[in-house]
Legacy VTK file of the C-alpha trace (Angstrom):
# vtk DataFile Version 3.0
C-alpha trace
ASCII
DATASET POLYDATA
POINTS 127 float
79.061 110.608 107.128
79.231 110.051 103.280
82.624 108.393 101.648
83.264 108.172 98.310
85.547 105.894 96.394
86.921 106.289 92.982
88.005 103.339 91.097
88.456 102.918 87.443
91.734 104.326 86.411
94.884 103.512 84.853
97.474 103.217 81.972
95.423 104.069 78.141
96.611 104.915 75.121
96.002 108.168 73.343
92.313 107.826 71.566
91.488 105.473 74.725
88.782 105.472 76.629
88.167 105.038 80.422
85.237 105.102 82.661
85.622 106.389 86.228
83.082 105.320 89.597
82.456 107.012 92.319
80.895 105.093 94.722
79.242 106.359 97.751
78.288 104.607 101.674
76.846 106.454 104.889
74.281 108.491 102.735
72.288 108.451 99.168
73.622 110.343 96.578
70.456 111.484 95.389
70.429 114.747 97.223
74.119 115.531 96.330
75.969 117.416 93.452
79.265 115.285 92.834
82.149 116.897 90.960
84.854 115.418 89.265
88.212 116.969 89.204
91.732 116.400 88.231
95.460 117.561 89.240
97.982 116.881 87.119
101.848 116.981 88.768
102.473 120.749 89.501
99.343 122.118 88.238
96.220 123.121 90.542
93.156 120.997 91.167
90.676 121.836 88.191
87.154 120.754 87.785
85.810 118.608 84.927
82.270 117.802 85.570
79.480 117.929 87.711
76.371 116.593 88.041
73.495 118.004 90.284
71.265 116.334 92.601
68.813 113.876 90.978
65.885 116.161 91.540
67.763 118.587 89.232
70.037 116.464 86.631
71.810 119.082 84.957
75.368 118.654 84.162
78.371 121.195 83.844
81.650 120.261 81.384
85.053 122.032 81.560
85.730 123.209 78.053
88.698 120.951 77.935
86.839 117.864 78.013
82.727 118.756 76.379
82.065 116.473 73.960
84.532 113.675 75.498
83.320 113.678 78.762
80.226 112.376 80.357
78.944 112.158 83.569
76.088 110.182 84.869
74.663 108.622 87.911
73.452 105.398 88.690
71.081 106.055 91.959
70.617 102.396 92.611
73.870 101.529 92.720
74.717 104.876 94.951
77.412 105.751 92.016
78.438 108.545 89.609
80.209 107.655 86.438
82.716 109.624 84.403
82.776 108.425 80.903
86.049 109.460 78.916
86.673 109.160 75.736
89.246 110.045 73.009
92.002 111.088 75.937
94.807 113.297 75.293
98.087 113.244 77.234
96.875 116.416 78.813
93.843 114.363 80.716
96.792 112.638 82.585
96.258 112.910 86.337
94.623 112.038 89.455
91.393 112.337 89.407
89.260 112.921 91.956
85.118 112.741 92.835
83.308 115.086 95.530
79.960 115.808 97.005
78.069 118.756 98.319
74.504 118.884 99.223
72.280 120.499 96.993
73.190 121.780 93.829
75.684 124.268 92.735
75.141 125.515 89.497
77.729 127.956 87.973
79.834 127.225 91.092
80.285 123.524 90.392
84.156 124.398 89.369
85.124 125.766 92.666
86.786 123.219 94.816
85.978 124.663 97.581
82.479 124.488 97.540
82.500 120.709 97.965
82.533 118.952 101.642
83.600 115.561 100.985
86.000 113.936 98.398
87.807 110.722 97.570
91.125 109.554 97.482
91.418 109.699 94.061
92.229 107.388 91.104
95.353 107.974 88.683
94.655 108.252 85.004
97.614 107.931 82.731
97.241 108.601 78.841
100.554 107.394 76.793
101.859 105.545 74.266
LINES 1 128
127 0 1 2 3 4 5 6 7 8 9 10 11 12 13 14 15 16 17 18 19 20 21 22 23 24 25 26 27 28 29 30 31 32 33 34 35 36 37 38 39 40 41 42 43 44 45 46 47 48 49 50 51 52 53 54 55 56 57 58 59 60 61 62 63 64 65 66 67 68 69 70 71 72 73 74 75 76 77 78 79 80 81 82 83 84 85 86 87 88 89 90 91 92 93 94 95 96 97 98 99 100 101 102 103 104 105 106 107 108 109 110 111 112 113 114 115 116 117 118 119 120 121 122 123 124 125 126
């Protein structure tokens, strides 16, 4: 049974930057796409990035975040990254890593295409 673990958050100012892990047990991530995603207090869970299985490597951005946002993965260390920099206010939530086996292409933003998540890790951008 794969578990993931997010760690990595907390209080930044605007122009900050933070880097998110996701680190995985009971299985290799290698054959896995993992998805980040966010939910902000009254909003809906949206997706920020994906990256696909190793055997694959492409990654997906939401608009909101290309060009701040990157994602990587570390296969020896079983962990997928989320690099963010220059945050907004609006990047403030909980954010949140998932897995699903094989790759999803197109479909990476879908929540519901994902079997296994984390607990999530809070993100806070103010001054």
């Amino acid at each position: 049974q794969l578990q993931l673990v997010e760690s990595g958050g907390g209080l930044v100012q605007p122009g900050g930057s933070l880097r998110l892990s996701c680190a995985a047990s009971g299985s290799t991530l290698d054959y896995y796409a993992i998805g980040w995603f966010r939910q902000a207090p009254g909003k809906e869970r949206e997706g920020v990035s994906c990256i696909s299985s190793s055997s694959d490597g492409s990654t997906y951005y939401a608009d909101s975040v290309k060009g701040r946002f990157t994602i990587s993965r570390d296969n020896a260390k079983n962990t997928v990254y989320l690099q963010m920099n220059s945050l907004k206010p609006e990047d403030t939530a909980v954010y949140y890593c998932a897995a699903d086996y094989g790759n999803l292409d197109d479909w990476w933003g879908n929540r519901n295409n994902y079997e296994y998540w984390g607990q999530g890790t809070q993100v806070t951008v103010s001054s």
